[in-house]
Biopython code that builds the backbone (N, CA, C, O; Angstrom):
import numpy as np
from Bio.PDB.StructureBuilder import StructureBuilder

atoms = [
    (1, "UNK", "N", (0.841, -1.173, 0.000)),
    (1, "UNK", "CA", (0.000, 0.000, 0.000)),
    (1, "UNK", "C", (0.890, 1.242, 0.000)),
    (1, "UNK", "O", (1.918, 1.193, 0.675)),
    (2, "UNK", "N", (0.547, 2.561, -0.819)),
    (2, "UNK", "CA", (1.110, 3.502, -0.610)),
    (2, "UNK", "C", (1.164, 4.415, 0.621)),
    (2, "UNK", "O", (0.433, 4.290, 1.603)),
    (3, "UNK", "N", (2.115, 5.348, 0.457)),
    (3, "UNK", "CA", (2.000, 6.171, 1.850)),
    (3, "UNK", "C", (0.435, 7.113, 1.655)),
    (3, "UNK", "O", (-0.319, 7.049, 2.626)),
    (4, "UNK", "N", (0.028, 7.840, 0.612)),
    (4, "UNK", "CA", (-1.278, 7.923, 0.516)),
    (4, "UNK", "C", (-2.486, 6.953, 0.888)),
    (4, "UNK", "O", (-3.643, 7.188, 1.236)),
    (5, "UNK", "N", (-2.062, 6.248, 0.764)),
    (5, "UNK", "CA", (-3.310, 4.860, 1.046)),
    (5, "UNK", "C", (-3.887, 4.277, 2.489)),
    (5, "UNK", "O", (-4.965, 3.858, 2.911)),
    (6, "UNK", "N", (-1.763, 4.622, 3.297)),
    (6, "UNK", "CA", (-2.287, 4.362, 4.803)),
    (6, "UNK", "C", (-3.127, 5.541, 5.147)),
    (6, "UNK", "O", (-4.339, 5.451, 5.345)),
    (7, "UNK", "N", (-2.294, 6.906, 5.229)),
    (7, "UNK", "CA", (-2.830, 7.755, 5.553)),
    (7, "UNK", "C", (-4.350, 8.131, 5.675)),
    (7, "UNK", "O", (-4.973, 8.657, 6.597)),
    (8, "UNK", "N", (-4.886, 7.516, 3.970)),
    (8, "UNK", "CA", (-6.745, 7.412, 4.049)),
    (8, "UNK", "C", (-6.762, 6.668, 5.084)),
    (8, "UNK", "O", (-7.302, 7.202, 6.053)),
    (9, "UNK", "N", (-6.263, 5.339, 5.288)),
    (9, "UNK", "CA", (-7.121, 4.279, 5.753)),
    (9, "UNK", "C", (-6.572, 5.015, 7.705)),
    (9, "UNK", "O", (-7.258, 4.748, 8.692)),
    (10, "UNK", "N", (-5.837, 5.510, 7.747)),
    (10, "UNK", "CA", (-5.668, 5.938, 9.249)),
    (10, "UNK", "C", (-6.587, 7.165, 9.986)),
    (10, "UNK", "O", (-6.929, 7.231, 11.167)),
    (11, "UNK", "N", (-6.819, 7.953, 9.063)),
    (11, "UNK", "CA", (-7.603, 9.085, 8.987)),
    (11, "UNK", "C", (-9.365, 8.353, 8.893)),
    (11, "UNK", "O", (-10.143, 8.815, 9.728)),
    (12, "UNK", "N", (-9.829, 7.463, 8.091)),
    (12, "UNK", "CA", (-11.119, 7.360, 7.975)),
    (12, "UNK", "C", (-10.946, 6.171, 9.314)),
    (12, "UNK", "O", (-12.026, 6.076, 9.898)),
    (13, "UNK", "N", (-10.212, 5.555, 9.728)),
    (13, "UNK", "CA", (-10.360, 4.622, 11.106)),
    (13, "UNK", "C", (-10.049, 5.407, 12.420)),
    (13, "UNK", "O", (-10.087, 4.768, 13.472)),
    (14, "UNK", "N", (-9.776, 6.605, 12.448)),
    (14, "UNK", "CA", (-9.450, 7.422, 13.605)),
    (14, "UNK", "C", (-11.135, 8.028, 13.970)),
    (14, "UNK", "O", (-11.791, 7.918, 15.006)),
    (15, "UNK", "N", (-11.465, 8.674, 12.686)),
    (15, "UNK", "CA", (-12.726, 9.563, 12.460)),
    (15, "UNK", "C", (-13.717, 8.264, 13.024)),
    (15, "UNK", "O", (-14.415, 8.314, 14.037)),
    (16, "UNK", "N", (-13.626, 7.435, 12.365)),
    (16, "UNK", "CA", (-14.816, 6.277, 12.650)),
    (16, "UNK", "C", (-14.870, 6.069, 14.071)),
    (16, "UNK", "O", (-15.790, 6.495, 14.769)),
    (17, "UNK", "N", (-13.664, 5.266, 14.601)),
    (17, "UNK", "CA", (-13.821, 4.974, 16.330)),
    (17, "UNK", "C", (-14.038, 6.132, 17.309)),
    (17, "UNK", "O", (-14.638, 5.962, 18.370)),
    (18, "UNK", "N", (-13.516, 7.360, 16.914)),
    (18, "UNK", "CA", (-13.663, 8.687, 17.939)),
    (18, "UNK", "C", (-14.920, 8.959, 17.989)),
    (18, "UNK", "O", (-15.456, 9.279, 19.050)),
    (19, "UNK", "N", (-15.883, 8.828, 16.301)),
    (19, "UNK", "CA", (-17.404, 9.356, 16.180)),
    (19, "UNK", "C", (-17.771, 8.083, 17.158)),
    (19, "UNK", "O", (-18.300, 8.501, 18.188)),
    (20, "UNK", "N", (-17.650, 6.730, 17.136)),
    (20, "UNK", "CA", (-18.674, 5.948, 17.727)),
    (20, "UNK", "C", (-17.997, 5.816, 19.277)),
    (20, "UNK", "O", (-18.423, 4.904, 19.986)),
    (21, "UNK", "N", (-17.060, 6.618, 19.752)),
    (21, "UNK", "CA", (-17.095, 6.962, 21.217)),
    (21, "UNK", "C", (-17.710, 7.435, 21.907)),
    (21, "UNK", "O", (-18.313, 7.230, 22.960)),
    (22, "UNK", "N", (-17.377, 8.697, 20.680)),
    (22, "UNK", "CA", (-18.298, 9.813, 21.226)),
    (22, "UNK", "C", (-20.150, 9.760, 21.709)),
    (22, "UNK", "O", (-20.830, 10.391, 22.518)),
    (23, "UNK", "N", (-20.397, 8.778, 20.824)),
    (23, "UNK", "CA", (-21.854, 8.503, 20.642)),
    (23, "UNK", "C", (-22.065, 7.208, 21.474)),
    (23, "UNK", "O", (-23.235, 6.832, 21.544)),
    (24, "UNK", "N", (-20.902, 6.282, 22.271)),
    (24, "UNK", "CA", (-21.334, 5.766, 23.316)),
    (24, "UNK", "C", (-20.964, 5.741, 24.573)),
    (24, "UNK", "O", (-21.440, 5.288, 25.614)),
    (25, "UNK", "N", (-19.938, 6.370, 24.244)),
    (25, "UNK", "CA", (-18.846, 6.588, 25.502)),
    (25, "UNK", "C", (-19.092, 7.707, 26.144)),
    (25, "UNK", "O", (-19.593, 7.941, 27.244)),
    (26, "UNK", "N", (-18.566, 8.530, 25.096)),
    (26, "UNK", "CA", (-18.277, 10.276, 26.194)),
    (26, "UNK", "C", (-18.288, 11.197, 25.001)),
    (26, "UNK", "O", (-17.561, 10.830, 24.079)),
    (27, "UNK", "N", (-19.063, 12.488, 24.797)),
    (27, "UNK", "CA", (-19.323, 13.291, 23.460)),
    (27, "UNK", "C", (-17.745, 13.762, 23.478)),
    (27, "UNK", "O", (-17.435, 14.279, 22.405)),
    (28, "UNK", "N", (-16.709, 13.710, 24.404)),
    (28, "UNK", "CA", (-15.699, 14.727, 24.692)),
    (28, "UNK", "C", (-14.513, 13.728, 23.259)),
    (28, "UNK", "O", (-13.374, 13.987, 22.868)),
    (29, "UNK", "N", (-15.262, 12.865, 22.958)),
    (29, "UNK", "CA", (-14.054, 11.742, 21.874)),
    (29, "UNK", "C", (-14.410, 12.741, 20.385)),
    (29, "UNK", "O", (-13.862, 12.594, 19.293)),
    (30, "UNK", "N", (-15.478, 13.759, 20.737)),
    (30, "UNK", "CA", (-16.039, 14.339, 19.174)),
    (30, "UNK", "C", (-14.614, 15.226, 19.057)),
    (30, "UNK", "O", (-14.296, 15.556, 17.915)),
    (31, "UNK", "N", (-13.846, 15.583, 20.027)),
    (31, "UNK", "CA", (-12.403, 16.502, 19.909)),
    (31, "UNK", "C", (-11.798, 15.849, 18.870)),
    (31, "UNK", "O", (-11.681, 16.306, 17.733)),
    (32, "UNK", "N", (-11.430, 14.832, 19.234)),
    (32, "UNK", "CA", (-10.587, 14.010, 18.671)),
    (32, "UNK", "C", (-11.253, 13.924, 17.126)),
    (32, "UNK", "O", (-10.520, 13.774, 16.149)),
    (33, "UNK", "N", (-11.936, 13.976, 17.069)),
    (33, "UNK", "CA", (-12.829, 13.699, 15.541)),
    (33, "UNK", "C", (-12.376, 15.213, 14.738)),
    (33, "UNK", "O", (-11.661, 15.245, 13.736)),
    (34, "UNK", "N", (-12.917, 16.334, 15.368)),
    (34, "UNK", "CA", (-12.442, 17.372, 15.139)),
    (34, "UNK", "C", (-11.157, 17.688, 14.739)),
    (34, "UNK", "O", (-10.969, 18.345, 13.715)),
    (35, "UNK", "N", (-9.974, 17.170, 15.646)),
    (35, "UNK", "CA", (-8.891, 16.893, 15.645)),
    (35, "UNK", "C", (-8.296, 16.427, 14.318)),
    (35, "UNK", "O", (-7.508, 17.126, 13.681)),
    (36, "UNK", "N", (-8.702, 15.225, 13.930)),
    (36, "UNK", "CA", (-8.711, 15.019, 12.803)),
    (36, "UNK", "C", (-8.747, 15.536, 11.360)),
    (36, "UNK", "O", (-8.091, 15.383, 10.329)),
    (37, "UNK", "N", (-9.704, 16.144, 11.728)),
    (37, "UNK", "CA", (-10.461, 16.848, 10.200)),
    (37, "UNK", "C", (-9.716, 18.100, 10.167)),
    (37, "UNK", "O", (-9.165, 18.366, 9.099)),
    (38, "UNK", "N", (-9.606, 18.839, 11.040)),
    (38, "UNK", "CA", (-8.517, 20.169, 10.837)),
    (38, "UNK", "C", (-7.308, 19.893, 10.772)),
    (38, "UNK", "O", (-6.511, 20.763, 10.420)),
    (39, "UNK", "N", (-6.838, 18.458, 11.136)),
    (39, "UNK", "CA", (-5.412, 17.963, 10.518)),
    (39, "UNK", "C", (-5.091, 17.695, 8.876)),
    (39, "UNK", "O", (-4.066, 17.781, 8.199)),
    (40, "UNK", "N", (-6.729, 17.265, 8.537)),
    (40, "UNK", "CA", (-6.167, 16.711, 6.897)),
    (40, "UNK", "C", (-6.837, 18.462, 6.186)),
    (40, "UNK", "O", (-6.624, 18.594, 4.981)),
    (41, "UNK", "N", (-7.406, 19.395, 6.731)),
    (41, "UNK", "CA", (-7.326, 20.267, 6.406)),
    (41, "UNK", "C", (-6.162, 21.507, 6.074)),
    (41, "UNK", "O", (-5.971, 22.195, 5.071)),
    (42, "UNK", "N", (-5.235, 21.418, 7.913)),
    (42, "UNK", "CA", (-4.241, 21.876, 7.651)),
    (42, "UNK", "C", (-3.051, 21.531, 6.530)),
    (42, "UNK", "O", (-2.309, 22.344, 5.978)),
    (43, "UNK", "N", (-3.092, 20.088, 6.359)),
    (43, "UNK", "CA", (-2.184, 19.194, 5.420)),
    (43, "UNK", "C", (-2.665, 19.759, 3.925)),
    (43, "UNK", "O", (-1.842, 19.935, 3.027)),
    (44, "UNK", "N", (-3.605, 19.933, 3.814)),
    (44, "UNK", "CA", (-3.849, 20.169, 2.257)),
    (44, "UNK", "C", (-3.118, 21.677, 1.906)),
    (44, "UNK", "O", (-2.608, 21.849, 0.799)),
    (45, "UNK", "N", (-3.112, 22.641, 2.837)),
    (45, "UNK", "CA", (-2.568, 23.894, 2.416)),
    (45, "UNK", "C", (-1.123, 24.008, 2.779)),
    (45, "UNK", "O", (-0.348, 24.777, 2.210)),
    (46, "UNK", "N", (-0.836, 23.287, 3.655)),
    (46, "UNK", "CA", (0.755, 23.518, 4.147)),
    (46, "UNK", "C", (1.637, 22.361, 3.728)),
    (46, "UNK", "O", (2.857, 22.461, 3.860)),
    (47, "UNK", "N", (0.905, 20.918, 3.070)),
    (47, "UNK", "CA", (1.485, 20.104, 2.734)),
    (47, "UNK", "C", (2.316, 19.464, 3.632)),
    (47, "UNK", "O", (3.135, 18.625, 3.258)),
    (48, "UNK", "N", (2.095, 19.976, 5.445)),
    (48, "UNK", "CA", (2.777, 18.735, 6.373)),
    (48, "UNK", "C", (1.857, 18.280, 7.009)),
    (48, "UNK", "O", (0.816, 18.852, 7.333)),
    (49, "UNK", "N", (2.383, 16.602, 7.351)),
    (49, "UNK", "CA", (1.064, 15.277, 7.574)),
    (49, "UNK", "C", (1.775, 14.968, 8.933)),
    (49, "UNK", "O", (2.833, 14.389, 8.682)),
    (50, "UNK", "N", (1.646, 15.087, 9.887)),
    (50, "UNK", "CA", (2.475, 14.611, 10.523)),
    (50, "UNK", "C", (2.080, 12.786, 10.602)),
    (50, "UNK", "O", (3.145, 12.170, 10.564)),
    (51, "UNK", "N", (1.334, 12.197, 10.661)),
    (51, "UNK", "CA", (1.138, 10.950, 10.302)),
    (51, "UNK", "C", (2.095, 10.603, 9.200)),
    (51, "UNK", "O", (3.115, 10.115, 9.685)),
    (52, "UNK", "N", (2.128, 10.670, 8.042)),
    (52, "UNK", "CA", (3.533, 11.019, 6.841)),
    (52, "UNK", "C", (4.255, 10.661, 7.532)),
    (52, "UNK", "O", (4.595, 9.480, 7.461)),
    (53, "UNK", "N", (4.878, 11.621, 8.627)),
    (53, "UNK", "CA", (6.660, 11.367, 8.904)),
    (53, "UNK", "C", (6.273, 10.209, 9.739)),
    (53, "UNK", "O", (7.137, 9.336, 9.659)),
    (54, "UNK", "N", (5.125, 9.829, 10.638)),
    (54, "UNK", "CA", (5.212, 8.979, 12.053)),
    (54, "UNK", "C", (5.677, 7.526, 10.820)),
    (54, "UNK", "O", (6.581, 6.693, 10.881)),
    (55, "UNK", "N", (4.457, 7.786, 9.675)),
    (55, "UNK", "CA", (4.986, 6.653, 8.418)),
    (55, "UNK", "C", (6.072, 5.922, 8.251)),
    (55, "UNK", "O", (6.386, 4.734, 8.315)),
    (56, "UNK", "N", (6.840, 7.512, 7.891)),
    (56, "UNK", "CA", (7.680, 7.015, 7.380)),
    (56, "UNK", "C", (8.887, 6.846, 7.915)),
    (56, "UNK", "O", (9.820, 6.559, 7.165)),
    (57, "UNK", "N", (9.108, 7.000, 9.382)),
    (57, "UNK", "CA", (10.146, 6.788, 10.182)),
    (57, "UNK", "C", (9.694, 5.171, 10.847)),
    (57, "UNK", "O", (10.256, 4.625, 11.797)),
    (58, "UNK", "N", (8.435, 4.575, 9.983)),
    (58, "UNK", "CA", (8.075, 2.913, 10.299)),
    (58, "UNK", "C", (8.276, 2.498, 9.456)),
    (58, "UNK", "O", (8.019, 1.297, 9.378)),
    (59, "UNK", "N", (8.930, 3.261, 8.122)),
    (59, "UNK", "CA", (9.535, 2.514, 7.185)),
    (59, "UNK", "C", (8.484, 2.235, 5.975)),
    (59, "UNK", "O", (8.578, 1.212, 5.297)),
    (60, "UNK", "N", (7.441, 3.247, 5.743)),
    (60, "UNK", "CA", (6.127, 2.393, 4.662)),
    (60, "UNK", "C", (7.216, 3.783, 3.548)),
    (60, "UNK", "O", (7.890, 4.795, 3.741)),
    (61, "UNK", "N", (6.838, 3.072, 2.622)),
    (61, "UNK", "CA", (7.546, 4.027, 1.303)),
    (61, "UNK", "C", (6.288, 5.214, 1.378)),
    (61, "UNK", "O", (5.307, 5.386, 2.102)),
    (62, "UNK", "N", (6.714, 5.712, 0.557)),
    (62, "UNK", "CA", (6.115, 7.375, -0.052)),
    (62, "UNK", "C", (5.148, 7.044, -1.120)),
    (62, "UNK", "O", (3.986, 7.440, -1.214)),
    (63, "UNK", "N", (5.954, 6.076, -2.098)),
    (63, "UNK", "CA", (5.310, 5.947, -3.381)),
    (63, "UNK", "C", (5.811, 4.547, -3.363)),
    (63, "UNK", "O", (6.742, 3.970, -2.802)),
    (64, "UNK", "N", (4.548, 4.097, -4.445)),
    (64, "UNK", "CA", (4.837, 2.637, -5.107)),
    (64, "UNK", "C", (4.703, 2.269, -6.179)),
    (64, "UNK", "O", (3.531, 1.987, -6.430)),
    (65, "UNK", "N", (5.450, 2.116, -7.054)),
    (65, "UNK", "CA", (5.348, 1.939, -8.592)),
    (65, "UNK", "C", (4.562, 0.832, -9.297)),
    (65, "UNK", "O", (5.241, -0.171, -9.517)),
    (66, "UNK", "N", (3.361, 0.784, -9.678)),
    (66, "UNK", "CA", (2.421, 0.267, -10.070)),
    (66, "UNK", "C", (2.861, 0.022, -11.496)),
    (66, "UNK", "O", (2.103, -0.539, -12.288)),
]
sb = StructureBuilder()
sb.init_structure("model")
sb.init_model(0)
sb.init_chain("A")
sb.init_seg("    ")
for serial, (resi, resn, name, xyz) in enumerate(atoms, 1):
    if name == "N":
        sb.init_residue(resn, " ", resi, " ")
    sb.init_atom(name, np.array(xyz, "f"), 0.0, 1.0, " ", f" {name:<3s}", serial, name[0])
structure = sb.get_structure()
């Protein structure tokens, strides 16, 4: 999988478990949801992910040649 690919799949599994915390656990997990979404917001204009580097200092490549 690409480094784009985790990133979706880490971002839509963060958003998912925080929303269904929030909605059984404690509303205070909706931060974290929030959290989220102004992260892949900030990333789109400034182009840093910090998930990216946590990536890629675990060693997943950047790109994968298909």
């Amino acid at each position: 999988m690409s480094m784009e690919n985790w990133i979706r799949t880490m971002a839509g599994s963060f958003v998912l478990i925080s929303t269904g915390l929030g909605y059984f656990h404690h509303k205070y997990w909706l931060f974290f949801t929030a959290f989220v979404g102004l992260n892949l917001l900030q990333s789109a204009f400034t182009k840093f992910c910090l998930m990216e580097n946590i990536l890629e200092k675990l060693g997943i490549a950047k790109r994968t040649d298909t």
